[in-house]
N, CA, C and O atoms as a GROMACS GRO file, in nm:
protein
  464
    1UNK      N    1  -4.191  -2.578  -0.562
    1UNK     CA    2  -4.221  -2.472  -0.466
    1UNK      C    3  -4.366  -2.430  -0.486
    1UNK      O    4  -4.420  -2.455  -0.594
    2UNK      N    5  -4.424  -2.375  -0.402
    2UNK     CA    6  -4.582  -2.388  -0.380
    2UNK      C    7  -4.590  -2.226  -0.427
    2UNK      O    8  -4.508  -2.137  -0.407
    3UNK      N    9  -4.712  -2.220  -0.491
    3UNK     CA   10  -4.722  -2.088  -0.592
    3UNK      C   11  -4.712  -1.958  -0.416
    3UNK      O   12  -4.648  -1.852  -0.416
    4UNK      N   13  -4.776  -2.001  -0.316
    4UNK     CA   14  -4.747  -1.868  -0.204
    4UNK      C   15  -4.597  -1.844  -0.166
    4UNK      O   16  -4.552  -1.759  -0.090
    5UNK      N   17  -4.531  -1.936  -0.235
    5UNK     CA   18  -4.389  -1.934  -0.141
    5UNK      C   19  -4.306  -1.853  -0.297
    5UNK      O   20  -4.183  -1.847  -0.292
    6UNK      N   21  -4.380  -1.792  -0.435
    6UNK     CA   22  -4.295  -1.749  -0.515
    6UNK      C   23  -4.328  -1.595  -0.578
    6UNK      O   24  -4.436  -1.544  -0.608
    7UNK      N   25  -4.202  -1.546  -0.585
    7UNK     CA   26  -4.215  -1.407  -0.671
    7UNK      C   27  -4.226  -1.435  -0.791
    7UNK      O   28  -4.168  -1.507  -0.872
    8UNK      N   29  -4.308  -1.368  -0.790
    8UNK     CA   30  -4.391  -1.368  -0.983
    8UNK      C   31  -4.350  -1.244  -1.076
    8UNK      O   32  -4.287  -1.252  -1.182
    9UNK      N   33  -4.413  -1.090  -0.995
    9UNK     CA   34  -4.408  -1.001  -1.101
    9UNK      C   35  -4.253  -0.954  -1.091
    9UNK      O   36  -4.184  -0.983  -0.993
   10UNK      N   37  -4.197  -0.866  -1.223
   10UNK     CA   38  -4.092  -0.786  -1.246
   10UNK      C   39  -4.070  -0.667  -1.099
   10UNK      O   40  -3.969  -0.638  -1.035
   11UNK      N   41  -4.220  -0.619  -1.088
   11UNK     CA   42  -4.194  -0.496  -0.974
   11UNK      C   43  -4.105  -0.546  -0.827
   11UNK      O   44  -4.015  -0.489  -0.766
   12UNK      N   45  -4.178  -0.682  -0.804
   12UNK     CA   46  -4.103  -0.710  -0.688
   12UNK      C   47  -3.989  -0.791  -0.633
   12UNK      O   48  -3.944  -0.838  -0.529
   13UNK      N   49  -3.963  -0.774  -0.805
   13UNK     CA   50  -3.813  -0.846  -0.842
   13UNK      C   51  -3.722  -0.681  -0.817
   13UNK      O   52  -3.644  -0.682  -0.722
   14UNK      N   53  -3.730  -0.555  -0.894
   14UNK     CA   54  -3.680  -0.483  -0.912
   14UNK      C   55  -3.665  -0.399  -0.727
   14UNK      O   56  -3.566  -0.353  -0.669
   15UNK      N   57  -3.771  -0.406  -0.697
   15UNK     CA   58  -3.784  -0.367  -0.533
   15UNK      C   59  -3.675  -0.413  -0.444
   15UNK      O   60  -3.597  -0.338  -0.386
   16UNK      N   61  -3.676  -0.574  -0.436
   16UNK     CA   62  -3.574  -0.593  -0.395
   16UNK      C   63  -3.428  -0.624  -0.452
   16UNK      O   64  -3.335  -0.675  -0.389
   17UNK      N   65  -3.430  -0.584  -0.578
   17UNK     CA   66  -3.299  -0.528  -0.617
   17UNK      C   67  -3.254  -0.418  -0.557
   17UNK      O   68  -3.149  -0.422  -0.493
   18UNK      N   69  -3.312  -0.326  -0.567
   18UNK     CA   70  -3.274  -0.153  -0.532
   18UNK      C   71  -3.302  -0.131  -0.416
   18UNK      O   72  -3.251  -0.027  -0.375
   19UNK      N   73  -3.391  -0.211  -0.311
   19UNK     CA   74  -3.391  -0.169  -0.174
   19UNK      C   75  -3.351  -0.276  -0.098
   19UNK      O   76  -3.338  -0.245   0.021
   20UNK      N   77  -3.322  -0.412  -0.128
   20UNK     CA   78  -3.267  -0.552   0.010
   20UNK      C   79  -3.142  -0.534  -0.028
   20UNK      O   80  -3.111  -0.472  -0.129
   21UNK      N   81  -3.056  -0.592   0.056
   21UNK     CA   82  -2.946  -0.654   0.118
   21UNK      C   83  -2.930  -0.764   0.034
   21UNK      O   84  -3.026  -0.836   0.007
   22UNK      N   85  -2.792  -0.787  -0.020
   22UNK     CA   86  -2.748  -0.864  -0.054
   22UNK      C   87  -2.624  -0.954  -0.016
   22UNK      O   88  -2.533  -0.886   0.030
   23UNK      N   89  -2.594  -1.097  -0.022
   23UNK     CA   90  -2.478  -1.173   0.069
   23UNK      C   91  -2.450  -1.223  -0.057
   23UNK      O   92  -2.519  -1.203  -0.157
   24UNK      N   93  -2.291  -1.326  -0.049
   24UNK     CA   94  -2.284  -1.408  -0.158
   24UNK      C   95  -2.164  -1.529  -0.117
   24UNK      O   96  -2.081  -1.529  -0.026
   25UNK      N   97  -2.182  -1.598  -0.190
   25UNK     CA   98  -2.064  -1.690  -0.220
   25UNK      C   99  -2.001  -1.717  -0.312
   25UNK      O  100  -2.031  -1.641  -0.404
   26UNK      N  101  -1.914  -1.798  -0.344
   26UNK     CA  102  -1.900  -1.790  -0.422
   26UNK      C  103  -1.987  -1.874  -0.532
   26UNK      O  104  -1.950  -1.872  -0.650
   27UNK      N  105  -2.088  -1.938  -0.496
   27UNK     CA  106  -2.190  -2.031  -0.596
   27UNK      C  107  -2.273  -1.922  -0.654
   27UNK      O  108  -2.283  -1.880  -0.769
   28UNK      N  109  -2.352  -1.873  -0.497
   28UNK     CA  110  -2.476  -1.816  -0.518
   28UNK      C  111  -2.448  -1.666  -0.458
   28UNK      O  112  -2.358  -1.636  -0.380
   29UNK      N  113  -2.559  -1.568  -0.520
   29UNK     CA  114  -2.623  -1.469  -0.490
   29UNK      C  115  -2.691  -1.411  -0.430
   29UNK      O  116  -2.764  -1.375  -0.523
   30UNK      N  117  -2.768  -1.334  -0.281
   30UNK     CA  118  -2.936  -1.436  -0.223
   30UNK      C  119  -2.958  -1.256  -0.203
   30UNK      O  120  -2.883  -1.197  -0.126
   31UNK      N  121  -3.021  -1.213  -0.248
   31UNK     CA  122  -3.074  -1.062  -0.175
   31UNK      C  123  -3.220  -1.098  -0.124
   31UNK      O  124  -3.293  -1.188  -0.167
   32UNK      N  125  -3.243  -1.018  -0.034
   32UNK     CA  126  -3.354  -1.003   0.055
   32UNK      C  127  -3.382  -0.879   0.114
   32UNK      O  128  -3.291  -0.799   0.137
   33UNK      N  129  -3.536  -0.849   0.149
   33UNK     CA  130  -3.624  -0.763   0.194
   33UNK      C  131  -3.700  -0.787   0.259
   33UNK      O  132  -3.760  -0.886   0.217
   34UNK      N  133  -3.750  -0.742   0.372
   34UNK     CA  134  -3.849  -0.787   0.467
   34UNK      C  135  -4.018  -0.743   0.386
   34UNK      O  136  -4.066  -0.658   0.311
   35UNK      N  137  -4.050  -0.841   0.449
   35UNK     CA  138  -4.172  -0.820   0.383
   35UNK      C  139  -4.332  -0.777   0.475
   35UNK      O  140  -4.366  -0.860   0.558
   36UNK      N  141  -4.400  -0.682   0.462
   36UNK     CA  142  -4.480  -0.682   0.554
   36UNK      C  143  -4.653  -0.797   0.522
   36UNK      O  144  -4.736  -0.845   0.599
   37UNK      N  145  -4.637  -0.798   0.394
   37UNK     CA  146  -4.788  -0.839   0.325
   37UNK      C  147  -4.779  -0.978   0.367
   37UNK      O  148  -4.894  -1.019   0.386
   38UNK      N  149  -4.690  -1.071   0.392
   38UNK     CA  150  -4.690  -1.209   0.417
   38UNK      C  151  -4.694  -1.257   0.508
   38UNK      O  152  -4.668  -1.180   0.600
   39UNK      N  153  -4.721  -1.390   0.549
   39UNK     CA  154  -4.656  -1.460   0.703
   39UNK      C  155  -4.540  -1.578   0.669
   39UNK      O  156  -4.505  -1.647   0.764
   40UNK      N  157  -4.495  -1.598   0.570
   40UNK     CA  158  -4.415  -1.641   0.516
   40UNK      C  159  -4.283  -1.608   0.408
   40UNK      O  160  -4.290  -1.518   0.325
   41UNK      N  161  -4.176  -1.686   0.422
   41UNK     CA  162  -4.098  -1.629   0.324
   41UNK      C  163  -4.169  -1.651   0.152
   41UNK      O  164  -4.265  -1.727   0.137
   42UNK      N  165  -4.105  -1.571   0.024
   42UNK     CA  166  -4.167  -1.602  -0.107
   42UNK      C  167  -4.006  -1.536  -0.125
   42UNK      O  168  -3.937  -1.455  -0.063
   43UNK      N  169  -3.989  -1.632  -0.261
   43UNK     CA  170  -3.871  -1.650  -0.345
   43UNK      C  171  -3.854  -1.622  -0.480
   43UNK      O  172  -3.950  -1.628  -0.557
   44UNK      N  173  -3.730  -1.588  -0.522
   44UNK     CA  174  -3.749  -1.614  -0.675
   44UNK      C  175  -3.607  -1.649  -0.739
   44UNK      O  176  -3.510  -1.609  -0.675
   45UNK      N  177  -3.593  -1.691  -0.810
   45UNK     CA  178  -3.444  -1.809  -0.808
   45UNK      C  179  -3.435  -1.754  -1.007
   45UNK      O  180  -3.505  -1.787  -1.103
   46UNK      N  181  -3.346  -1.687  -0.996
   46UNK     CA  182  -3.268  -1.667  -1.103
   46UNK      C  183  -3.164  -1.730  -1.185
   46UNK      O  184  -3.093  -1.786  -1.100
   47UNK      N  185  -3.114  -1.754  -1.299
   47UNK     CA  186  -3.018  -1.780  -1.369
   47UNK      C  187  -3.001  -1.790  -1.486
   47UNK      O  188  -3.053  -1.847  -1.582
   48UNK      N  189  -2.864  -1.682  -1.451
   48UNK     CA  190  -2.851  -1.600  -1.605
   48UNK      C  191  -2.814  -1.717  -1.712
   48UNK      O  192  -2.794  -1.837  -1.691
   49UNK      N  193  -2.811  -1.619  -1.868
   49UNK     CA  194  -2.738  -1.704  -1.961
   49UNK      C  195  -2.589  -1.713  -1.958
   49UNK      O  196  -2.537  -1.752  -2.063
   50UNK      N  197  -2.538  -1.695  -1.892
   50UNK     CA  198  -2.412  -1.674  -1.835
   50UNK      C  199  -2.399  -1.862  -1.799
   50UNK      O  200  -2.289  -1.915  -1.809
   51UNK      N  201  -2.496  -1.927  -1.769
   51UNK     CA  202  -2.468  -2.044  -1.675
   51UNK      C  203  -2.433  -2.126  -1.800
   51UNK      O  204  -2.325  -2.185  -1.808
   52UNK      N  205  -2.553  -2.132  -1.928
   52UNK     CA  206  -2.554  -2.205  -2.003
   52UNK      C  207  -2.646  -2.174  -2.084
   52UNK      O  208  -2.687  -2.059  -2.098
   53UNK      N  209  -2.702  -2.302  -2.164
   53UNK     CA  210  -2.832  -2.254  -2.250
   53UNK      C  211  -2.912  -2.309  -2.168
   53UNK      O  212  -2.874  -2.350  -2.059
   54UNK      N  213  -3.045  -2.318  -2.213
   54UNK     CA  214  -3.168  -2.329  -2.157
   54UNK      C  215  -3.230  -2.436  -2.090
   54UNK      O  216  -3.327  -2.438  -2.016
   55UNK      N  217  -3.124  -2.566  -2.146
   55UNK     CA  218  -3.177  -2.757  -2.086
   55UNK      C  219  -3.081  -2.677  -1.939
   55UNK      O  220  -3.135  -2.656  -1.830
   56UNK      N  221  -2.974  -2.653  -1.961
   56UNK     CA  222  -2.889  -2.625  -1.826
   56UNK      C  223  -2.952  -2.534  -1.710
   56UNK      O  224  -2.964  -2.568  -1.592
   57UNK      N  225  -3.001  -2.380  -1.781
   57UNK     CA  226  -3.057  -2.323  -1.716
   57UNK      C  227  -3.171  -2.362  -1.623
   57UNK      O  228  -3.165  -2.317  -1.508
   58UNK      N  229  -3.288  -2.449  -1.661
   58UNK     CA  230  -3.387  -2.541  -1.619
   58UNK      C  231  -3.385  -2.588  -1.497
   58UNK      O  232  -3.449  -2.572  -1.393
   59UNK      N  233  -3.255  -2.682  -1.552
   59UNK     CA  234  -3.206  -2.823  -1.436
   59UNK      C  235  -3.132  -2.699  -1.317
   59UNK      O  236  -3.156  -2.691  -1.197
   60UNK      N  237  -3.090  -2.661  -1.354
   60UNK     CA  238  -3.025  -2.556  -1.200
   60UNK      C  239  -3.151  -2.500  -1.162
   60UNK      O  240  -3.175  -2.538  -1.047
   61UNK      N  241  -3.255  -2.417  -1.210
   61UNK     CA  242  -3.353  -2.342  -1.162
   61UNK      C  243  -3.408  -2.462  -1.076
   61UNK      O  244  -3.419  -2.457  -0.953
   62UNK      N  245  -3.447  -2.587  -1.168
   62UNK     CA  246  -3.517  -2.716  -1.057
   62UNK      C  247  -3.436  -2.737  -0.958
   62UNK      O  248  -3.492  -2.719  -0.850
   63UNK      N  249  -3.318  -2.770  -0.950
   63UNK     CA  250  -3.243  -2.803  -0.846
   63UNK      C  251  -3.232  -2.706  -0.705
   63UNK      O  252  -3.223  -2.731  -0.585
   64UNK      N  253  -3.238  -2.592  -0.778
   64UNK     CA  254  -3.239  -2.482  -0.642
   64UNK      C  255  -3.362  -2.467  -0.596
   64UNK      O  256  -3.363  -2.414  -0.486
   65UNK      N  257  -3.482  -2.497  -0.644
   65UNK     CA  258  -3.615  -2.440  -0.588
   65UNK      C  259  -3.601  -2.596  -0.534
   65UNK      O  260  -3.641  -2.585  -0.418
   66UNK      N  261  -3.568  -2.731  -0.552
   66UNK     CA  262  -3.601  -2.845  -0.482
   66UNK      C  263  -3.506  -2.798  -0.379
   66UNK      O  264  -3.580  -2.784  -0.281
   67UNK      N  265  -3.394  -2.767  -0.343
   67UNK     CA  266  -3.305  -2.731  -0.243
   67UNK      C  267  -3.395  -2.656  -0.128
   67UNK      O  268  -3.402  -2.706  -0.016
   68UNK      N  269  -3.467  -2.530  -0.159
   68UNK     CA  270  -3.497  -2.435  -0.126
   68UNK      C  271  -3.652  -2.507  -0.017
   68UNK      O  272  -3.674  -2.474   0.100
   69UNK      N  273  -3.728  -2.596  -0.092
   69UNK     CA  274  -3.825  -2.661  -0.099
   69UNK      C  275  -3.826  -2.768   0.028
   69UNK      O  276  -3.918  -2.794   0.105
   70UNK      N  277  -3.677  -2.828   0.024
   70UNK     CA  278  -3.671  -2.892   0.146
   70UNK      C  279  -3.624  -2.833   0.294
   70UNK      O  280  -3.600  -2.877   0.406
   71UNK      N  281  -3.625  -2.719   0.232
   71UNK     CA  282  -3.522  -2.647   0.391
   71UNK      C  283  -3.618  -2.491   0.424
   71UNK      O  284  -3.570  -2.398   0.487
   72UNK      N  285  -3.770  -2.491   0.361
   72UNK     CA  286  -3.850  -2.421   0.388
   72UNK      C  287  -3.860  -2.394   0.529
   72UNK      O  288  -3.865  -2.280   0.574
   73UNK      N  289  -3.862  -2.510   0.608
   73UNK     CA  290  -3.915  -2.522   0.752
   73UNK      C  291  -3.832  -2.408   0.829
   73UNK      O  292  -3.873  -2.343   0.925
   74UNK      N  293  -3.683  -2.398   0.754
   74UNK     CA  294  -3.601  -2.350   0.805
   74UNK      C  295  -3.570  -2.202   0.806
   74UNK      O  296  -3.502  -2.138   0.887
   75UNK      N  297  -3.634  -2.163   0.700
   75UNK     CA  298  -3.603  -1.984   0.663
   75UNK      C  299  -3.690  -1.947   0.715
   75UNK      O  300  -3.803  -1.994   0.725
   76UNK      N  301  -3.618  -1.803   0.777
   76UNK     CA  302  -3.737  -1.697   0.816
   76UNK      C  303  -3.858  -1.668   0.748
   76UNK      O  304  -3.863  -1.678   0.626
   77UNK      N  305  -3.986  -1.623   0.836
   77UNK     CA  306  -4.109  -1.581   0.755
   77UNK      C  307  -4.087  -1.404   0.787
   77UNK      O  308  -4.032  -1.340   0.877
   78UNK      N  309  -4.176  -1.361   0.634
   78UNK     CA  310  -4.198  -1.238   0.649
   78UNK      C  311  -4.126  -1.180   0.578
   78UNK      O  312  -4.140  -1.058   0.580
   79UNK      N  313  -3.993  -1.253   0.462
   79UNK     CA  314  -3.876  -1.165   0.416
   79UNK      C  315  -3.870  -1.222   0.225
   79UNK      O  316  -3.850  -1.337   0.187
   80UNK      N  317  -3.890  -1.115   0.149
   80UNK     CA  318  -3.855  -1.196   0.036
   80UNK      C  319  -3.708  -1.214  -0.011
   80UNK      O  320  -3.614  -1.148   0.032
   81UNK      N  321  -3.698  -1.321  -0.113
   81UNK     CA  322  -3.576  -1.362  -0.163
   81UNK      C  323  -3.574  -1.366  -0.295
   81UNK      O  324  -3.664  -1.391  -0.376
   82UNK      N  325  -3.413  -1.325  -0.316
   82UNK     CA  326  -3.361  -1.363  -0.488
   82UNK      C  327  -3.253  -1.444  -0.452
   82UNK      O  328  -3.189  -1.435  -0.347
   83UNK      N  329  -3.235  -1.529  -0.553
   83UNK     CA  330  -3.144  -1.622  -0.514
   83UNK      C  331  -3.138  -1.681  -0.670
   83UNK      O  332  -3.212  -1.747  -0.743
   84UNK      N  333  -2.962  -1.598  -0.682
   84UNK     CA  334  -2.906  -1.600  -0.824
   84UNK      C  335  -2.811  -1.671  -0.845
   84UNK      O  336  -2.715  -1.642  -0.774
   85UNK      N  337  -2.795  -1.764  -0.923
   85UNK     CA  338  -2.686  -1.889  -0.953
   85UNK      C  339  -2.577  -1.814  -1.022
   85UNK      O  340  -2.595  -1.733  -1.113
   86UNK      N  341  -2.404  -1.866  -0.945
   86UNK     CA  342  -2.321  -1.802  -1.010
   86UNK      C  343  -2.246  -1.910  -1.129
   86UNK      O  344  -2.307  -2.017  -1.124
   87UNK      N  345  -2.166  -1.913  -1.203
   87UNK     CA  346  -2.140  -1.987  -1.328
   87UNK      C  347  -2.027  -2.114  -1.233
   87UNK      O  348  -1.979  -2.213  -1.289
   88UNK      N  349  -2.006  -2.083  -1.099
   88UNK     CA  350  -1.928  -2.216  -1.042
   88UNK      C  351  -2.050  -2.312  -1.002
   88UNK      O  352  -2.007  -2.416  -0.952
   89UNK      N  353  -2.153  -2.309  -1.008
   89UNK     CA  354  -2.237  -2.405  -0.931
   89UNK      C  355  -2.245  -2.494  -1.072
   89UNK      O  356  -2.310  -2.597  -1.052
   90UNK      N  357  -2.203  -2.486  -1.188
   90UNK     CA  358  -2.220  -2.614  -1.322
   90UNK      C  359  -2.138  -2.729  -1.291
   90UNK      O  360  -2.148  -2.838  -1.348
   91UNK      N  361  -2.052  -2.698  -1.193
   91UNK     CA  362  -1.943  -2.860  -1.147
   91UNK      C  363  -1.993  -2.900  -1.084
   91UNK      O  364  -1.996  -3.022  -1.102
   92UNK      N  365  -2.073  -2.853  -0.960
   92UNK     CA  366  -2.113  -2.912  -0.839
   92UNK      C  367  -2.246  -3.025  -0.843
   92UNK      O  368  -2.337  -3.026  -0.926
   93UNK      N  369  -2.231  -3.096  -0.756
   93UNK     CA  370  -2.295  -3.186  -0.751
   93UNK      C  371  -2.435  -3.144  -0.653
   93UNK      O  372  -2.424  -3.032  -0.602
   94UNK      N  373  -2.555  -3.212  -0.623
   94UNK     CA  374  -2.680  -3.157  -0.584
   94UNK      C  375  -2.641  -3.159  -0.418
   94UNK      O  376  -2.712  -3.080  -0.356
   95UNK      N  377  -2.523  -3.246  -0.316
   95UNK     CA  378  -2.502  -3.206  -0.162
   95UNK      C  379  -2.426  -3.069  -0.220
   95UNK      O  380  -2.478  -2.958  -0.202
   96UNK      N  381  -2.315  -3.084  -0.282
   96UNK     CA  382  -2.271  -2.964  -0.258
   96UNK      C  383  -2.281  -2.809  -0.286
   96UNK      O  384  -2.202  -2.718  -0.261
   97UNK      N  385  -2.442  -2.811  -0.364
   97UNK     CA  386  -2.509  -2.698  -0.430
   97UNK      C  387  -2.553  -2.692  -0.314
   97UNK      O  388  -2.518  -2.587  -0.260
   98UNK      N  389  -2.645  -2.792  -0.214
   98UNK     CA  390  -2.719  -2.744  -0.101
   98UNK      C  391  -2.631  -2.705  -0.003
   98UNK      O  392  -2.655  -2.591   0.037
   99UNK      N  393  -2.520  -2.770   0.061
   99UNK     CA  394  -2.429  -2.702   0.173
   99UNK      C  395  -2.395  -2.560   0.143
   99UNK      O  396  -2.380  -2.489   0.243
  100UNK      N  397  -2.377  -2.492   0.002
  100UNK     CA  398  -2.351  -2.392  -0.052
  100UNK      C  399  -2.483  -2.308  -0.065
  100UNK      O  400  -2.462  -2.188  -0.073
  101UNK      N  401  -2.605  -2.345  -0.069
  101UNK     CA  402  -2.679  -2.236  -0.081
  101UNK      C  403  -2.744  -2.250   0.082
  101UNK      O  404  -2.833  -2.170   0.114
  102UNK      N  405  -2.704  -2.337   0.168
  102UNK     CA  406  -2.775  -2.322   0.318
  102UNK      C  407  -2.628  -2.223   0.385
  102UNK      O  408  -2.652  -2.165   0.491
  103UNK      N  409  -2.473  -2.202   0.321
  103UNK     CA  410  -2.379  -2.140   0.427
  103UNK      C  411  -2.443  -1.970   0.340
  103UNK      O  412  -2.449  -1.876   0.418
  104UNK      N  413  -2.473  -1.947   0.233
  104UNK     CA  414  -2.508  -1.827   0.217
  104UNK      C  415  -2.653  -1.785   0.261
  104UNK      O  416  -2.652  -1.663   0.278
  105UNK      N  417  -2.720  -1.814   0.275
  105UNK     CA  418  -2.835  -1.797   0.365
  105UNK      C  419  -2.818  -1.758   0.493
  105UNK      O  420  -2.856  -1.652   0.542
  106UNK      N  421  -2.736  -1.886   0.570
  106UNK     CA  422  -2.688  -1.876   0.727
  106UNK      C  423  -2.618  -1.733   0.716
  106UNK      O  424  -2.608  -1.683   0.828
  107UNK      N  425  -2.576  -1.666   0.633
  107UNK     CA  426  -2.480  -1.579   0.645
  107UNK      C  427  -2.516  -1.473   0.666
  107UNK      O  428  -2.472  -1.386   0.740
  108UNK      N  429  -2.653  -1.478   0.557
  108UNK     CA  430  -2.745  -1.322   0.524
  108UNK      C  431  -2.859  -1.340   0.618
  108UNK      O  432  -2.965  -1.282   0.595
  109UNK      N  433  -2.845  -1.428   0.737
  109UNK     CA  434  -2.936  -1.403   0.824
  109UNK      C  435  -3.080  -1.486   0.804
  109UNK      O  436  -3.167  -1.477   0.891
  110UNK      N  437  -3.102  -1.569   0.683
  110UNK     CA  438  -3.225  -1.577   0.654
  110UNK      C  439  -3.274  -1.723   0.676
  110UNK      O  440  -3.382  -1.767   0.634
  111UNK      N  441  -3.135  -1.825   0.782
  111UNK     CA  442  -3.234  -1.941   0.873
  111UNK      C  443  -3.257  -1.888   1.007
  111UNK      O  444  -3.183  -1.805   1.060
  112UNK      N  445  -3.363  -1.938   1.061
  112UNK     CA  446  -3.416  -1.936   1.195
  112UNK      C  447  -3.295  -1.977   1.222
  112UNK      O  448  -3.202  -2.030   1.162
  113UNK      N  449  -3.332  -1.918   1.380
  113UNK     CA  450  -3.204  -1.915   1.503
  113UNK      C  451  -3.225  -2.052   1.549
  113UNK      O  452  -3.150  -2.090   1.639
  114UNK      N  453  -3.340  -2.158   1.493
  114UNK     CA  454  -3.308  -2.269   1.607
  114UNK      C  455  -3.266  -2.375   1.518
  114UNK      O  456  -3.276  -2.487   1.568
  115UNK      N  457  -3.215  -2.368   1.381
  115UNK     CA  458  -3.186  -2.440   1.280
  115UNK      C  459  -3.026  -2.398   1.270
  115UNK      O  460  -2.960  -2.467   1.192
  116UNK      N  461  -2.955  -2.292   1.339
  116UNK     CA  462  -2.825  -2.270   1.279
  116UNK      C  463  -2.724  -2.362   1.367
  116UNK      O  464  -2.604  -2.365   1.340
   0.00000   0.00000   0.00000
């Protein structure tokens, strides 16, 4: 994922904790906030120690930002994201992590209307 498309500091991790909207599934997590400073969406992809240790933690963080990475074209601009791995996504395989993190997205509103 390209350094404009990511959340970096703690503040605007905590922001949109306490002020976005949150959806879920049962994999994933995804809260969001509209954003005025951008023309694009920016992300930040979480996962707890809850999933595993740290080789595990990694390979899921890579897997979801490559997920996220190919279906850019597709999410709204203007809104930030968290997008938190739940402890069922360790069985799943890399289609069925993506069908699962594109139906919670579709859900919370955050693909374009000409992609749904």
């Amino acid at each position: 994922m390209e350094k404009k498309y990511r959340l970096a500091k703690n503040e605007q991790f905590k922001r949109i904790y306490r002020n976005g909207q949150s959806m879920a599934n049962h994999q994933f997590v995804v809260y969001s906030k509209p954003s005025k400073g951008t023309e694009h969406f920016r992300v930040g992809v979480v996962v707890s120690k809850k999933i595993g240790n740290a080789v595990v933690r990694n390979r899921m963080r890579r897997v979801m930002k490559e997920i996220l990475r190919h279906h850019k074209h597709d999410i709204i601009s203007n809104v930030d994201i968290i997008v938190l791995a739940r402890k069922a996504t360790l069985n799943m395989n890399y289609k069925q992590l993506e069908s699962s993190m594109k139906h919670v997205l579709r859900k919370a509103g955050l693909i374009s209307k000409k992609q749904r």
